[in-house]
C-alpha positions as CSV (number, residue, x, y, z in Angstrom):
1,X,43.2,-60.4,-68.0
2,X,45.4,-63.8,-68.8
3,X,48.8,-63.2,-67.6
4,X,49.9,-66.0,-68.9
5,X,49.1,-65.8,-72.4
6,X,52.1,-63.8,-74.6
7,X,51.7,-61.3,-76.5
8,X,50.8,-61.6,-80.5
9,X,54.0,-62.0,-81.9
10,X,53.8,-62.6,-86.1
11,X,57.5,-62.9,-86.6
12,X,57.8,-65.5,-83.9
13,X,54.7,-67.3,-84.8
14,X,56.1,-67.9,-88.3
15,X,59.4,-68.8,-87.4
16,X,58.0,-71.8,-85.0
17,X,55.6,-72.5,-87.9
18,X,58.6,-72.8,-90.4
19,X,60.3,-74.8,-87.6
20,X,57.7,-77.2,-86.7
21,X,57.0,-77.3,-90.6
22,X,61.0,-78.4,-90.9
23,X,61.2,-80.6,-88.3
24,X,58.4,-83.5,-91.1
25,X,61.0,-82.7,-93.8
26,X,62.6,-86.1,-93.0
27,X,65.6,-87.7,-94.7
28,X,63.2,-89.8,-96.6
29,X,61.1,-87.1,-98.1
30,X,59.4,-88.5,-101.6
31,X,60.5,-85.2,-103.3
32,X,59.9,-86.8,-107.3
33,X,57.3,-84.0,-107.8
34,X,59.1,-81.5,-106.2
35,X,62.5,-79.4,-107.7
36,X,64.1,-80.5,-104.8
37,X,67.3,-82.8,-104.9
38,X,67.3,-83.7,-101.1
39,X,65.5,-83.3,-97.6
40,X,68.7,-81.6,-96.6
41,X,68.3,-79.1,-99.4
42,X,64.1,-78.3,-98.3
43,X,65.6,-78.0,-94.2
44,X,68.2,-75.5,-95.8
45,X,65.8,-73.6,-97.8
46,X,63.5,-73.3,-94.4
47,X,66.3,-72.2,-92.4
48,X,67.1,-69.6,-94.9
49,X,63.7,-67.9,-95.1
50,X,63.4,-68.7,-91.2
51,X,66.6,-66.5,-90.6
52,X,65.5,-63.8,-93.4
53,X,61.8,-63.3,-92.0
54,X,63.8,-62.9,-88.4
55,X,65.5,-60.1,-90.1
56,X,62.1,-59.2,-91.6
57,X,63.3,-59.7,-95.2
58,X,61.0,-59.0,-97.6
59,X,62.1,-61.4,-100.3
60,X,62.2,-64.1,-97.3
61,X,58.1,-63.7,-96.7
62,X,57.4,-63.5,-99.9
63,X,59.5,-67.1,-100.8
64,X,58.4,-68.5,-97.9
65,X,54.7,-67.5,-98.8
66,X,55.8,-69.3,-102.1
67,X,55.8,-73.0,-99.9
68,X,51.8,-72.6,-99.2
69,X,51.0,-72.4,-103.3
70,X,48.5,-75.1,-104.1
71,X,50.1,-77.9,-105.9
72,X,53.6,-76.7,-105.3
73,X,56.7,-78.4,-104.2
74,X,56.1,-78.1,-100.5
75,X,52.3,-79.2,-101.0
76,X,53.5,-82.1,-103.2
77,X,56.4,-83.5,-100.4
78,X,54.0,-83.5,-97.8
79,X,51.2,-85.1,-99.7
80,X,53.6,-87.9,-100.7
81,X,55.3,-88.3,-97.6
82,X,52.4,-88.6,-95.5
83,X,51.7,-85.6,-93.7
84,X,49.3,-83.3,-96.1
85,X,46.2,-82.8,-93.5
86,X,49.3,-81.2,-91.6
87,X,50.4,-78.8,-94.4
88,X,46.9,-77.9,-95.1
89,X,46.8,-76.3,-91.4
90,X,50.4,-74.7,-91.9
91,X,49.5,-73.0,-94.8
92,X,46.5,-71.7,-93.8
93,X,48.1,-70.7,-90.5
94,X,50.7,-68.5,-92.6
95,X,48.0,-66.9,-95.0
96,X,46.8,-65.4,-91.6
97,X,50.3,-64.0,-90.7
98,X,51.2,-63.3,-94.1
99,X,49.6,-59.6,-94.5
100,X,51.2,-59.0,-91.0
101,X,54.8,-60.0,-91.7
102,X,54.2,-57.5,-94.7
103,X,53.2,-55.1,-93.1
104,X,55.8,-55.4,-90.4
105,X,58.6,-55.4,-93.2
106,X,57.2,-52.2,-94.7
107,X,57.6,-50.9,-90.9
């Protein structure tokens, strides 16, 4: 047994995903194919759905499961701005934890 290793936690997994995911939304975003105005308005978006899946807020998974749609504004920032490999990984990462947070929510 590794006693090192912490538990499976989906809720905290997310949240550090939707953190590290926040922290390439840089000032200098190219958001043209996005409906975003600003990087500061993506970051505020993320903290919002970080705080609501904390809370495990339905409506909070589900928008946050919104940023992994193909094509969509999240995919489009990071493809533009350079890091689209990464958001491949994130969004696959959260398709795994999305059936989880659900079922958590339901709880």
């Amino acid at each position: 047994m590794n006693v090192d290793k912490s538990p499976h936690n989906p809720v905290q997994e997310t949240v550090s995903l939707l953190e590290t995911m926040r922290s390439y939304v840089q000032d200098d975003a190219e958001l043209m194919w996005t409906s975003y105005q600003s990087a500061a308005e993506v970051r505020q978006e993320l903290d919002a759905c970080i705080t609501g899946i904390q809370k495990l807020d339905s409506s909070s998974i589900e928008r946050a499961a919104s940023f992994f749609i193909p094509a969509g504004d999240f995919q489009n920032m990071a493809l533009d701005s350079g890091w689209g490999d990464v958001f491949l990984i994130f969004a696959e990462r959260y398709d795994k934890l999305y059936a989880e947070l659900k079922a958590l929510a339901k709880g």
